[in-house]
N, C-alpha and C positions, 0 to 999 in steps of 0.2 A: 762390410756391414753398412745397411743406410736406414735413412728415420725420414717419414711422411708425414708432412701434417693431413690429418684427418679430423672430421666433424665428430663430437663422440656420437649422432643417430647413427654414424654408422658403423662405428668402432663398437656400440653398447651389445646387439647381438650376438657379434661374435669372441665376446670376452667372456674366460671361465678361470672357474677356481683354482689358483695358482697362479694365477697372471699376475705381472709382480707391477704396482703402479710408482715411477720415482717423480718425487718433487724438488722444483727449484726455488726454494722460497725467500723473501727480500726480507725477513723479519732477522732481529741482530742477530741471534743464535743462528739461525739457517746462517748466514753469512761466518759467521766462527766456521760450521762445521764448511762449508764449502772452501774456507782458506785451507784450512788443518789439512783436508782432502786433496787439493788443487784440484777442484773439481766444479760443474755447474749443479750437480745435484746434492740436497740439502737432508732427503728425509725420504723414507717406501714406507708403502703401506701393500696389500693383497688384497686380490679379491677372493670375498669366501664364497660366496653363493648368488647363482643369478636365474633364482625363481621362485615363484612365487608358490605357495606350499597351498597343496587344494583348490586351486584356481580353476575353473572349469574352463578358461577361452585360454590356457597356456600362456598365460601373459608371465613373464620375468621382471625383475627388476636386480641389479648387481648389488651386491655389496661391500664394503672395504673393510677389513679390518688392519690397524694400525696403531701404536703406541705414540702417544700425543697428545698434548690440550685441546681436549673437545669436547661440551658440552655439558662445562664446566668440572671437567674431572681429566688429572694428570695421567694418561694411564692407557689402559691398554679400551681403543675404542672401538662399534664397529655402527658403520652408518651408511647410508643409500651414498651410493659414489656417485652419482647426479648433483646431489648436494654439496657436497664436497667440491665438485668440478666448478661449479658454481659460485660457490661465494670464499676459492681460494684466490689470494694475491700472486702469481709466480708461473713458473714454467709445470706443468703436467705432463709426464709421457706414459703411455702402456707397454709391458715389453712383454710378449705375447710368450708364454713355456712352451717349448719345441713341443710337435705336437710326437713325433716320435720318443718322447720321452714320455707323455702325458699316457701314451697308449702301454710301455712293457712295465712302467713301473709306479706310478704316482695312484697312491693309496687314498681316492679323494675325503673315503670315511675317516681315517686315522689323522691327515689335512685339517678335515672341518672341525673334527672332536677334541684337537688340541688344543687350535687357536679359541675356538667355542669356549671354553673351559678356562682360558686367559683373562678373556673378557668377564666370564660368571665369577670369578674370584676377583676381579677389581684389582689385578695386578697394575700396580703404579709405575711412571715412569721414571728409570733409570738413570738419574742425569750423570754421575761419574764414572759410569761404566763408559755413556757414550760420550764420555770426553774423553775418556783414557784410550776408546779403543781408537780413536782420531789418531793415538798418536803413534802410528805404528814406530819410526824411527829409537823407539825409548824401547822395542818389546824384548829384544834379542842382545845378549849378553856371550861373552864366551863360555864356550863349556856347555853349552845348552842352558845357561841359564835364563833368568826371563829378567826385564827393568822393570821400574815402575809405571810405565807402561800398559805393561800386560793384562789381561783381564780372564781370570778363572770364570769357567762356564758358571752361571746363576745365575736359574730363572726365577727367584724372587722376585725379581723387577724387570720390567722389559724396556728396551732402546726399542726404535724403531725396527733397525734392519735388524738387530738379535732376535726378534720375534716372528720377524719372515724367513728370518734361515731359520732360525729353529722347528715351525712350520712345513717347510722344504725339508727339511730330515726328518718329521715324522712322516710325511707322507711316500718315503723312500726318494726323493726327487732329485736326491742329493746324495753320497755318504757320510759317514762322521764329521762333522768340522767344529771348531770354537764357537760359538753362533755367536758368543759373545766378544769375539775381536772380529766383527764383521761391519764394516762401516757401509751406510750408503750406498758409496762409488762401487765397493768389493762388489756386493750385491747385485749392480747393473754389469758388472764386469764378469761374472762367472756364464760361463760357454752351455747355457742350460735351455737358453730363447730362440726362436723363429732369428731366420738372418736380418729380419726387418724388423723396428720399432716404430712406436706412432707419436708424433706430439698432438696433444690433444691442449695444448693450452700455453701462453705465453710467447715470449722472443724465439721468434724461428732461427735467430744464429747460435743460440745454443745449443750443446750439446754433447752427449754423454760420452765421455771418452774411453775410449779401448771398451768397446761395448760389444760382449760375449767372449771374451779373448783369454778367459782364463781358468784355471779348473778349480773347482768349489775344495778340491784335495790339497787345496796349498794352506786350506784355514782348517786343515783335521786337527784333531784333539791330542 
């Protein structure tokens, strides 16, 4: 697996709904989840949509949807990823959804109608879920039982990456999984992307580790 840096004019064409964007961010919390993780990435967000509705010259424009402080509300957001790319602090990558997968199975209307629908209900952000699910080590007990750790699925509130897998399992892109013990790294980690990633922002020596290497079947329900 290898990651390019790229310009986003040229990276923004070819990015579609389901592309799963990860952030490395220097603010305190990004730094918690990146220890908890051992990892350089902080936070994902997706892109839902990149056009423009009625447009007569074809013109597009991406957009992100992502669970986060932004624009003054705790919660589930969705905003032009231009802007975003923009006036974030940190590392940016796009990690492109295989397009062989994009084609036998990813449902983009059931995709956009969920996350869409996160956002009209002003679903807030989940901060103890996505502290809990950091900490895998606590999840697994014997006997099948689960620690304090663990986090039962519930979409009352969304984390970040619980809201992109969750997303990812409605659109079939995925099957069953916990969306709710899916951290960040899990996230960039599941075997779902193009062999190549892009960094589109920040320190070029970092970098997403064990990136596609794992199957989204090891967080089913």
């Amino acid at each position: 697996m290898s990651v390019e840096e790229i310009l986003y004019d040229e990276a923004r064409p070819k990015m579609k709904p389901g592309d799963v964007i990860a952030f490395g961010g220097k603010g305190h919390f990004s730094e918690i989840i990146k220890f908890a993780t051992f990892s350089d990435v902080s936070h994902v967000g997706v892109i839902l949509q990149t056009k423009v509705v009625d447009d007569n010259e074809d013109r597009f424009f991406n957009q992100i949807i992502e669970s986060t402080s932004l624009h003054g509300f705790n919660g589930v957001n969705i905003s032009r990823f231009s802007d975003r790319l923009a006036n974030y602090d940190g590392e940016l990558w796009w990690l492109p959804l295989r397009e062989k997968l994009r084609k036998e199975s990813f449902d983009q209307k059931a995709f956009y109608d969920f996350l869409f629908n996160q956002a009209k209900d002003r679903k807030s952000y989940d901060m103890p879920q996505a502290i809990k699910s950091a900490l895998d080590a606590l999840d697994n007990l014997p006997f099948d039982l689960h620690g304090p750790g663990y986090n039962s699925e519930d979409f009352s509130k969304f984390f970040c990456s619980e809201l992109v897998a969750a997303g990812l399992e409605k659109a079939k892109a995925i099957g069953s999984v916990n969306a709710s013990e899916v951290t960040p790294i899990d996230l960039c980690r599941w075997n779902i992307y193009q062999d190549k990633y892009y960094q589109l922002k920040g320190d070029a020596s970092k970098r997403i580790s064990r990136f596609n290497t794992l199957s989204p079947s090891e967080w089913n329900v």
